[in-house]
VOGU-3710 file (C-alpha; in Angstrom, 3 decimals, decimal comma):
1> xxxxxxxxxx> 103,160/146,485/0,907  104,462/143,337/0,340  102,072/140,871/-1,620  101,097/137,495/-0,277  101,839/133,979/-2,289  99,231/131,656/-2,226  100,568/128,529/-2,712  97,145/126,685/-2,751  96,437/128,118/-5,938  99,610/126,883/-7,275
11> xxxxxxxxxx> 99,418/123,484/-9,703  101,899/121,715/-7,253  100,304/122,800/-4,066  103,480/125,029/-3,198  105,556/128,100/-4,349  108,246/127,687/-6,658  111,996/129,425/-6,354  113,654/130,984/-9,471  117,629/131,415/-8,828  118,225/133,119/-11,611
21> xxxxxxxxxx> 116,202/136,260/-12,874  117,764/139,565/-14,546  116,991/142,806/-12,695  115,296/144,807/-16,208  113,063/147,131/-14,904  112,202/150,314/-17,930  114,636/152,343/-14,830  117,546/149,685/-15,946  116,464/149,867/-19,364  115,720/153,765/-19,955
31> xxxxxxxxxx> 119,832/154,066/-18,387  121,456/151,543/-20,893  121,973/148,986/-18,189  121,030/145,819/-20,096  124,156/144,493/-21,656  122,329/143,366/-24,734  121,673/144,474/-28,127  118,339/143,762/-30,477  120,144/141,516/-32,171  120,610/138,766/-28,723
41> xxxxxxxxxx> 117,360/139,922/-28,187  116,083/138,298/-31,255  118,113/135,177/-31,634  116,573/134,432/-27,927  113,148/135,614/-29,004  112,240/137,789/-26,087  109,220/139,112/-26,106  108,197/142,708/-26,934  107,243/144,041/-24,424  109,349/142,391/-21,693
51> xxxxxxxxxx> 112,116/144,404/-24,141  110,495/147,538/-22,403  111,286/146,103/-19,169  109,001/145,770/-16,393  108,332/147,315/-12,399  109,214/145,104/-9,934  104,989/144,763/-9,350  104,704/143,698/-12,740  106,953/140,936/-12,345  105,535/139,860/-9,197
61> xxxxxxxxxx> 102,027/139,402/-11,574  103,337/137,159/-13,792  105,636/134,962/-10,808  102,090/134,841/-9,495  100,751/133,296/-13,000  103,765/130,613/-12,849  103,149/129,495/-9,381  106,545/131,196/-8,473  106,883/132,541/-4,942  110,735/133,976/-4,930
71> xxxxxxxxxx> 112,487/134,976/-7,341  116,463/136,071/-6,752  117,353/139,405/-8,301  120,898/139,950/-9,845  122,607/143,086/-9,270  125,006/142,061/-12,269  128,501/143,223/-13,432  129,185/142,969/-16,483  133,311/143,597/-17,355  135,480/146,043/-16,069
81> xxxxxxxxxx> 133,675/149,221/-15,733  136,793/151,263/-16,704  136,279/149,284/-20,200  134,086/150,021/-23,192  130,564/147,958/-23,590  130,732/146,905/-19,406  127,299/147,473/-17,733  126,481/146,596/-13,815  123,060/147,145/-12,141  124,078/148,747/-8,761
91> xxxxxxxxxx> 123,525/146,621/-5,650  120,912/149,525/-3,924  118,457/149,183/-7,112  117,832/145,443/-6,450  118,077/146,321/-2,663  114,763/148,451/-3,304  112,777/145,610/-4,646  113,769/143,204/-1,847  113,172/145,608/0,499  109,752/146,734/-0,793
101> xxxxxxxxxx> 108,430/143,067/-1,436  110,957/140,708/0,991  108,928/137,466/0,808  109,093/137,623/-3,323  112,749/138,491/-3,758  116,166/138,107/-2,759  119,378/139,790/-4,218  122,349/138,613/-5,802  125,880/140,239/-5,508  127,074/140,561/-8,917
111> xxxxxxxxxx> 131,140/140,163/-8,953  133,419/142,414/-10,505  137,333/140,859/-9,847  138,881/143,614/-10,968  137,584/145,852/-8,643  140,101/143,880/-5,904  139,597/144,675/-1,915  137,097/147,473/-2,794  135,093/144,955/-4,733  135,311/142,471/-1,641
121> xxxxxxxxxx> 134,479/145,655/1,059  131,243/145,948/-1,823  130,260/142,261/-1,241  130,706/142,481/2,774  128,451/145,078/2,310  125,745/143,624/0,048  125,360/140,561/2,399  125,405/142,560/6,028  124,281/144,922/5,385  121,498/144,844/2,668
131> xxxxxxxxxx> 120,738/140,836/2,855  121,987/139,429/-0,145  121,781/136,140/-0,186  124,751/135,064/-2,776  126,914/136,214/-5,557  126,761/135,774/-9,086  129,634/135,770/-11,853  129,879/135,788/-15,390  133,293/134,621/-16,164  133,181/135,772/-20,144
141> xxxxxxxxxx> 132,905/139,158/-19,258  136,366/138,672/-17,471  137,844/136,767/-20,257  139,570/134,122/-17,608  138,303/131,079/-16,900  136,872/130,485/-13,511  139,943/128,514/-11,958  141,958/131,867/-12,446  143,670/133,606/-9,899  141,784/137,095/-10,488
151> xxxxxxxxxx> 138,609/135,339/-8,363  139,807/133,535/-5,532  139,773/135,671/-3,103  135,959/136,315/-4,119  135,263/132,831/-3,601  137,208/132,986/0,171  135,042/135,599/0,948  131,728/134,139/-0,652  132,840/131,382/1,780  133,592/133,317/5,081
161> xxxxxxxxxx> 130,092/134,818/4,694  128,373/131,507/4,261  127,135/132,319/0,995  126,468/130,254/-2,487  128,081/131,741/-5,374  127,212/130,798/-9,092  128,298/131,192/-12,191  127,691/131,087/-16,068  129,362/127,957/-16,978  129,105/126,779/-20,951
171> xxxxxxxxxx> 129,574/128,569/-23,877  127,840/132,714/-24,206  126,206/134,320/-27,224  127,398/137,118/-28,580  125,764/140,353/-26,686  126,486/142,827/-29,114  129,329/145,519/-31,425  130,747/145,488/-28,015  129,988/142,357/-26,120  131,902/139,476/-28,177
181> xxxxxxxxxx> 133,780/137,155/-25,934  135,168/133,802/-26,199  133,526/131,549/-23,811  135,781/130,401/-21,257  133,665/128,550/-18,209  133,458/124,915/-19,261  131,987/123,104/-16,115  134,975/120,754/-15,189  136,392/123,838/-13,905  134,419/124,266/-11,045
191> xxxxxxxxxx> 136,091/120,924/-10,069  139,551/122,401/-9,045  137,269/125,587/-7,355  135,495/123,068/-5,210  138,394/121,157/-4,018  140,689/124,345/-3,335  137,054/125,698/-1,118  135,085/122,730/-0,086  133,662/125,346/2,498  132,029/127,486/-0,690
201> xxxxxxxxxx> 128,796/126,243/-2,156  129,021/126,696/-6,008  125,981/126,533/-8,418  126,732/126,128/-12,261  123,962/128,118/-14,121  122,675/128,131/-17,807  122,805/123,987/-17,185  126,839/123,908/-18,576  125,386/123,944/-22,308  126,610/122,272/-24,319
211> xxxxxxxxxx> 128,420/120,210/-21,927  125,478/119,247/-19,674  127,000/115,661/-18,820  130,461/117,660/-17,501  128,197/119,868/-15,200  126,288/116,800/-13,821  129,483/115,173/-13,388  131,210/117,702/-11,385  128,055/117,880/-9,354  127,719/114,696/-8,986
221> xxxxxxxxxx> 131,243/114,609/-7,535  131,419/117,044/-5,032  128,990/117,851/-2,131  129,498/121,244/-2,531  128,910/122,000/-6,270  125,311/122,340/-7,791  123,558/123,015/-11,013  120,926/124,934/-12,355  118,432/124,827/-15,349  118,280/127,950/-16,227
231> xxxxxxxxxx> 118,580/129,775/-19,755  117,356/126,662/-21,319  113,447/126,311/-21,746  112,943/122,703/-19,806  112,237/120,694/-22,850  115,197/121,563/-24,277  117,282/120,482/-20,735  117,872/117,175/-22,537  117,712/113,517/-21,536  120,460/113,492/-18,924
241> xxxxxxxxxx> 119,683/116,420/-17,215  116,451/115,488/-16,615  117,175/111,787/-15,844  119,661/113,893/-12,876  117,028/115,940/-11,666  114,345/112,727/-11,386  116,869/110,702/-9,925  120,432/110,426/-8,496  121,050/114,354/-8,814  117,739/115,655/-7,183
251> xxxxxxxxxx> 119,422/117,017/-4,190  121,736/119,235/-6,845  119,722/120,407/-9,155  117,662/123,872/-9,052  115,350/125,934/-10,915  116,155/128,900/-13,013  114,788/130,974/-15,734  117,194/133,838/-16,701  114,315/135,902/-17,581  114,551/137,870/-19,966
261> xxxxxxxxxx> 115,621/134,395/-21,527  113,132/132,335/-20,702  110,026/133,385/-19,228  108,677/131,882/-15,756  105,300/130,995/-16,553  106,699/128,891/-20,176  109,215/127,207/-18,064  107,033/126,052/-14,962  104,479/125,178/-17,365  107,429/122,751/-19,331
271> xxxxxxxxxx> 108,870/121,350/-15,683  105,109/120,044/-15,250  105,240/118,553/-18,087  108,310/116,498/-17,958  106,473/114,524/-15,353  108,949/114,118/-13,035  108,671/112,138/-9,671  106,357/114,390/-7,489  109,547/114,625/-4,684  112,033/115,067/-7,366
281> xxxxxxxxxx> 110,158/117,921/-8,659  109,575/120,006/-5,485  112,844/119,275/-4,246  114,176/121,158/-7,974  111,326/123,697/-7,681  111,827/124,673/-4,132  113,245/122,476/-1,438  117,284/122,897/-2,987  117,132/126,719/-3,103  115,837/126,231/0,403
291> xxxxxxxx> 118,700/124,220/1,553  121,173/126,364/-0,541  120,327/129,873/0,063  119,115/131,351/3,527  116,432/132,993/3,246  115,777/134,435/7,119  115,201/137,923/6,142  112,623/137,177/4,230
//
């Protein structure tokens, strides 16, 4: 049975809305699903027994504790599966969650370009037919940068649906023996993207580290492109980014953990405490996702 959100016991007097959060149930786990090795694991300092993974029940407990309401589930794909070290969470195992508890979670199409028109049929199909409410890429894992020619007709069809897609944009850790790419998303390239598809709502995630002041500028540029917080614990988001979210970028700026990266209830308790303008916050917190994503089904 889906689980209720009480949003008057909530700090801010509302539920928050995480974009960004990894699908690592001890299912994904348990069948090697997780593209990363102890080693990431450490440098990021997850915890230990978040490494185990946890039920999609579990996680609702602690987006409880954080005051989150939704979180969005990616069904991610991670390199070409006919390649060594590529991982993907299928589409139907996120589907279950949002289907057992639709008012907590929402999925994300993770986007494979080398799959071509059977990757696009795949996405047509996530979004009509199980609800998804965007797409998510991770360019690295591609090894082209996001401009290239491999994803546009991903982003035409992200675009026909009426959905947001977003995308790792800054430089990527090493993963593991297997999972060593060059980083090759720097945020000005979502520039070109957004004037070749001013119809396609793009959101740059992991905050375009280290080149924050690219991603707000591309943002602040175009209607159509927005950026997210995520993978950075909120007192680390630096001086400009959080100047953008309390002032002339609070209509483009969301909220994101990346858990296992960072978890939810560390990084709602660290957005409180940047004391941002009370609108400014809940427009970062909630109201964006609201405008970006639609959330009908749910």
């Amino acid at each position: 049975m889906d689980k209720p959100f009480d949003p008057t016991a909530t700090r801010a007097g509302y539920g928050a809305i995480d974009i960004v959060v990894n699908f690592y149930t001890p299912r994904v786990i348990a069948e090697g699903r997780a593209p990363t090795d102890s080693s990431f694991k450490d440098q990021v300092r997850i915890d230990a027994d978040d490494r185990k993974g946890l039920t999609i029940e579990q996680y609702i407990d602690k987006m409880d504790r954080a005051g989150i309401e939704r979180s969005l589930l990616i069904a991610t794909r991670c390199g070409d599966r006919r390649m060594r070290g590529s991982t993907e969470i299928p589409y139907e195992y996120v589907h279950e969650a949002c289907q057992a508890y639709p008012h907590r979670y929402s999925g994300l199409a993770g986007i494979d370009p080398t799959r071509g028109i059977s990757g696009l049929k795949e996405l047509d199909y996530a979004v009509k037919e199980l609800g998804f409410v965007g797409a998510h890429l991770y360019p690295h894992w591609f090894g082209q940068s996001p401009e290239a020619a491999i994803y546009y007709p991903y982003y035409a069809r992200c675009a026909e649906l009426g959905i947001p897609i977003m995308m790792q944009v800054g430089h990527c850790l090493i993963y593991g023996p297997d999972a060593r790419f060059a980083t090759v998303a720097r945020p000005m390239a979502l520039d070109r993207i957004a004037i070749d598809f001013p119809e396609l709502t793009i959101i740059g995630i992991h905050l375009g580290y280290p080149w924050t002041e690219e991603m707000i500028s591309v943002a602040t540029k175009h209607r159509n492109v927005f950026m997210c917080g995520d993978a950075y614990a909120p007192k680390h988001w630096g001086a400009s980014a959080v100047h953008f979210a309390n002032t002339f970028g609070q209509d483009k700026f969301l909220f994101g953990t990346d858990w296992w990266v960072i978890d939810p209830e560390r990084a709602m308790n660290e957005v409180h405490e940047l004391n941002l303008r009370p609108a400014a916050q809940r427009k970062l917190l909630r109201d964006n996702a609201l405008k970006v994503f639609n959330f009908a089904g749910g």
